[in-house]
C-alpha positions as CSV (number, residue, x, y, z in Angstrom):
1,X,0.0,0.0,0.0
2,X,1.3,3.3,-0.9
3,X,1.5,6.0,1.6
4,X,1.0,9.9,1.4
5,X,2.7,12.3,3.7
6,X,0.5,14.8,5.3
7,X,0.8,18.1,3.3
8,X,0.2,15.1,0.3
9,X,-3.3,14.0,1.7
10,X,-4.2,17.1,2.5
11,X,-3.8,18.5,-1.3
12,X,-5.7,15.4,-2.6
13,X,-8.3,16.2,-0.2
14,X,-8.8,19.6,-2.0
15,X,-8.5,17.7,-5.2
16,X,-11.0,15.4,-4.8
17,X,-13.4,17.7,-3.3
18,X,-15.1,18.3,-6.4
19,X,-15.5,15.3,-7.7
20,X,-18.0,12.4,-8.4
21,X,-17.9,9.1,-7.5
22,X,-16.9,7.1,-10.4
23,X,-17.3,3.4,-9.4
24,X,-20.2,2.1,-7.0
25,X,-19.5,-0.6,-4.5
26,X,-23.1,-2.2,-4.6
27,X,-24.6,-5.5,-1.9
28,X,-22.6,-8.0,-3.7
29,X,-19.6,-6.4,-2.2
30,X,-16.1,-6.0,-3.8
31,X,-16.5,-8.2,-6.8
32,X,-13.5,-8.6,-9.6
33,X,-15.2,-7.0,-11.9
34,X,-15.6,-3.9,-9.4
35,X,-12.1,-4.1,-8.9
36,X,-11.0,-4.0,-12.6
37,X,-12.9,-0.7,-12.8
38,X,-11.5,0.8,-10.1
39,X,-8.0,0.1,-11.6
40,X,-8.6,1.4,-14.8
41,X,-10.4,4.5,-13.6
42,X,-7.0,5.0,-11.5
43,X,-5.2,4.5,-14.5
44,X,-7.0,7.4,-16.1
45,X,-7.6,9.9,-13.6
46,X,-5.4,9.0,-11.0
47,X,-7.5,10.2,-8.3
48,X,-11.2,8.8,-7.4
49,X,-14.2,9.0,-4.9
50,X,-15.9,5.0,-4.8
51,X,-19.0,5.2,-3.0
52,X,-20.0,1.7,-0.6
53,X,-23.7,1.6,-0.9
54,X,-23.2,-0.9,3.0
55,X,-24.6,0.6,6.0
56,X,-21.7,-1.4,8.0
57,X,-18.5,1.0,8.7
58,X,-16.2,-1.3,9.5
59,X,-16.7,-2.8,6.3
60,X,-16.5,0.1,4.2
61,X,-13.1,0.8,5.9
62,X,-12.0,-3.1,5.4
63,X,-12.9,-2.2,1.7
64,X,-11.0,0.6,1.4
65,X,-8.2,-1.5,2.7
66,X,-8.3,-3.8,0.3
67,X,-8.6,-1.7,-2.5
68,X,-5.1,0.0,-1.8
69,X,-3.3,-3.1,-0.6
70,X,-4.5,-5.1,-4.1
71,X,-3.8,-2.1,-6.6
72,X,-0.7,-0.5,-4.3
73,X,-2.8,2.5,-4.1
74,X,-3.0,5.2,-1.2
75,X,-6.2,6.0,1.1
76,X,-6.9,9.7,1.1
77,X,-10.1,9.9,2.8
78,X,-13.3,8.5,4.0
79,X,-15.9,10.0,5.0
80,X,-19.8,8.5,5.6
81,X,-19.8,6.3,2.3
82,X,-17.6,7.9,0.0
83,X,-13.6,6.6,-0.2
84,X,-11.3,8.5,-2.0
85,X,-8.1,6.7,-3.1
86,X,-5.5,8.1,-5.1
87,X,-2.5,6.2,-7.5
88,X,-0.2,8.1,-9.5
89,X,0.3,7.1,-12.8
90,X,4.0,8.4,-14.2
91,X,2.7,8.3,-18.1
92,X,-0.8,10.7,-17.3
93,X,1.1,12.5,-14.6
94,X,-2.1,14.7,-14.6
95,X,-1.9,15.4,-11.0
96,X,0.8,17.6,-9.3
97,X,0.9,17.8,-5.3
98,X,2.5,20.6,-3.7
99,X,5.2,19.9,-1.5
100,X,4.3,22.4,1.7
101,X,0.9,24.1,1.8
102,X,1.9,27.9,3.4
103,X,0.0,29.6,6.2
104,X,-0.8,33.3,4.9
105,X,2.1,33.8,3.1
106,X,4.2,33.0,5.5
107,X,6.5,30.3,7.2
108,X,5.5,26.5,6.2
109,X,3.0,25.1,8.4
110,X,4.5,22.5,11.6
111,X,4.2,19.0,12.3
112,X,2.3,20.3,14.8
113,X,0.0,22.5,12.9
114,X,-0.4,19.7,9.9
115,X,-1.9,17.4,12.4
116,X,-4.3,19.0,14.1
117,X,-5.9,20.4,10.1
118,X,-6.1,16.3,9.3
């Protein structure tokens, strides 16, 4: 599973703000079929919301799981019934993430500051 530093997540997380959800997880769960899609909409846009139709949390969060660990993928966020997952693809390279967000202009944020925004 691929993993995002901090100031990383918290770009995608402005990224993917505006976007859809591109593949449903329905009842029957995370199928191979549902999986295929979800790697080849990674493949084109890199970053994606998937949205668990379950009622069951702990199972959306085990499906998240398994999504990153089978496609080597990172988690960005999930909230309610919506994952986002993000994997960069070095031919698109469509998305760029800013190494250190800035705080008013000023002096890069802290460790400190970073983790209380996430």
């Amino acid at each position: 599973m691929l993993s995002l530093t901090v100031p990383e997540r918290l770009a995608l997380k402005g990224r993917a703000h505006i976007l859809k959800p591109i593949v449903m997880v329905g009842n029957a769960g995370l199928t191979e079929s549902v999986m295929k899609e979800i790697a080849e909409s990674l493949k084109r846009h890199e970053l994606i919301k998937i949205r668990v139709m379950g009622d069951d949390r702990e199972l959306r969060a085990t499906i998240l799981e398994q999504i990153c660990t089978e496609l080597n993928a990172a988690p960005v966020q999930h909230i309610g019934k919506i994952l986002v997952v993000y994997l960069p693809n070095p031919d698109a390279n469509l998305i760029e993430i800013k190494k250190m967000p800035r705080h008013k202009g000023k002096k890069p944020l802290t460790k400190k500051q970073l983790g209380s925004r996430s």
